[in-house]
N, C-alpha and C positions, 0 to 999 in steps of 0.2 A: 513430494511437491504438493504443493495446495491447491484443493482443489474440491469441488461440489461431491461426495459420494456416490449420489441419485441426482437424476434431473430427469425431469418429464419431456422436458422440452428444451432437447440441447442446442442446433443453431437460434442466433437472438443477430438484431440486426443491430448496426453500429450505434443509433438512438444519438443524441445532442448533448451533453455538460452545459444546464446552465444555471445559474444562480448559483449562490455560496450555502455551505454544507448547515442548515440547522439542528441536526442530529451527530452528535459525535464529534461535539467540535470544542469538549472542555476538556480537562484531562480529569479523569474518573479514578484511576486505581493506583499511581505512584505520586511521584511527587514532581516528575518533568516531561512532556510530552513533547514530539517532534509536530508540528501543524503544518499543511501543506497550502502554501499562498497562489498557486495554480490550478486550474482544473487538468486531468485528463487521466489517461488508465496505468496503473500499477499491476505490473504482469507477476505470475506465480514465483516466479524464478530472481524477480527485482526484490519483491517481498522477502524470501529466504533470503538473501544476498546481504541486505539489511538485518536482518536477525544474527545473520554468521556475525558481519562487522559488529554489532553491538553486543553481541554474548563475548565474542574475543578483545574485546578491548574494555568490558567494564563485566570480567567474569561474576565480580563479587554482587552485581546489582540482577534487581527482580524484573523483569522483561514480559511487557505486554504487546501483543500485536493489535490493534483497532481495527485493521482492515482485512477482507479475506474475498479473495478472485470470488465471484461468483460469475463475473460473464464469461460468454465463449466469444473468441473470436477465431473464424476459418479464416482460408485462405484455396485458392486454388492452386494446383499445381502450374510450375511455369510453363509456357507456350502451351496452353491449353484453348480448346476453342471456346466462342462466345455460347451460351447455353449449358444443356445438362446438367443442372441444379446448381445449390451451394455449394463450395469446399467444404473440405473435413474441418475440424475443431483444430489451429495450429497450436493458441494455449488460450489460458486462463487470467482475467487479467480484474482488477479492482476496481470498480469506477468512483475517482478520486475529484470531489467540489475543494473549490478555496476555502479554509477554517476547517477541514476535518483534520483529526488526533489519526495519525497514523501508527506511531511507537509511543508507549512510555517508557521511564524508569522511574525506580525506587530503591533508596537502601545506598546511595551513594553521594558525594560530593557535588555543589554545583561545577565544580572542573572539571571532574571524571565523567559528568553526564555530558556536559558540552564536549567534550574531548570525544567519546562515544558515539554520539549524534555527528558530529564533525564528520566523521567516518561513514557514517551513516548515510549521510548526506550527499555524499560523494557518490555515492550506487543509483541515490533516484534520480528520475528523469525531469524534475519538478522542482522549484526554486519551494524552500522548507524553511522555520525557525524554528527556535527555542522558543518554551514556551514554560510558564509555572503551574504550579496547583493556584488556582485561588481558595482561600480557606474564610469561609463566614458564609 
């Protein structure tokens, strides 16, 4: 699962999604990118989920992930009292602006990628398109 190694400083507080992504929002290293047209968090477990579908359905294609959990998000356990600090870490999750590249591919057909992604699509929590390389 994915996730920080090290962290100094493991609870982080929920923080605000606002404006759209201007970092990471072209497609860099294939030749099709999945881009996400909402904001909000991609957990550890959404992210492989995605990978599984897009490795099993376009085996012959080169696969990029863009994004990687870096936040934590706790939770407290149920019918607990009000006080006595933060909850534990429950997971790990991405924080995701409108216009960032979440997946690529490379090395396959426009059908095979959209078919790919298709699937793909269907695991995140976030309305997503297709997207191309721009070249020049």
């Amino acid at each position: 699962m994915l996730m920080p190694k090290r962290t100094k400083w493991r609870k982080q507080m929920r923080g605000v999604i606002r404006g759209e992504a201007t970092r990471g929002n072209e497609v860099a290293f294939g030749e099709y990118g999945l881009q996400a047209l909402e904001p909000g968090w991609l957990s550890a477990r959404v992210i492989e989920a995605g990978r599984v579908a897009a490795t099993r359905n376009a085996p012959e294609a080169k696969l990029w992930i863009r994004v990687f959990p870096h936040k934590s998000v706790s939770k407290k356990p149920a019918e607990t009292r009000m006080g006595t600090g933060k909850g534990d870490v429950e997971f790990w999750a991405a924080v995701i602006k409108p216009g960032t590249i979440l997946f690529e591919l490379d090395g396959v057909t426009p059908e095979a990628a959209k078919a790919a992604f298709n699937r793909v699509a269907h695991k995140l929590p976030l309305r997503v398109r297709m997207v191309r390389r721009r070249h020049g």
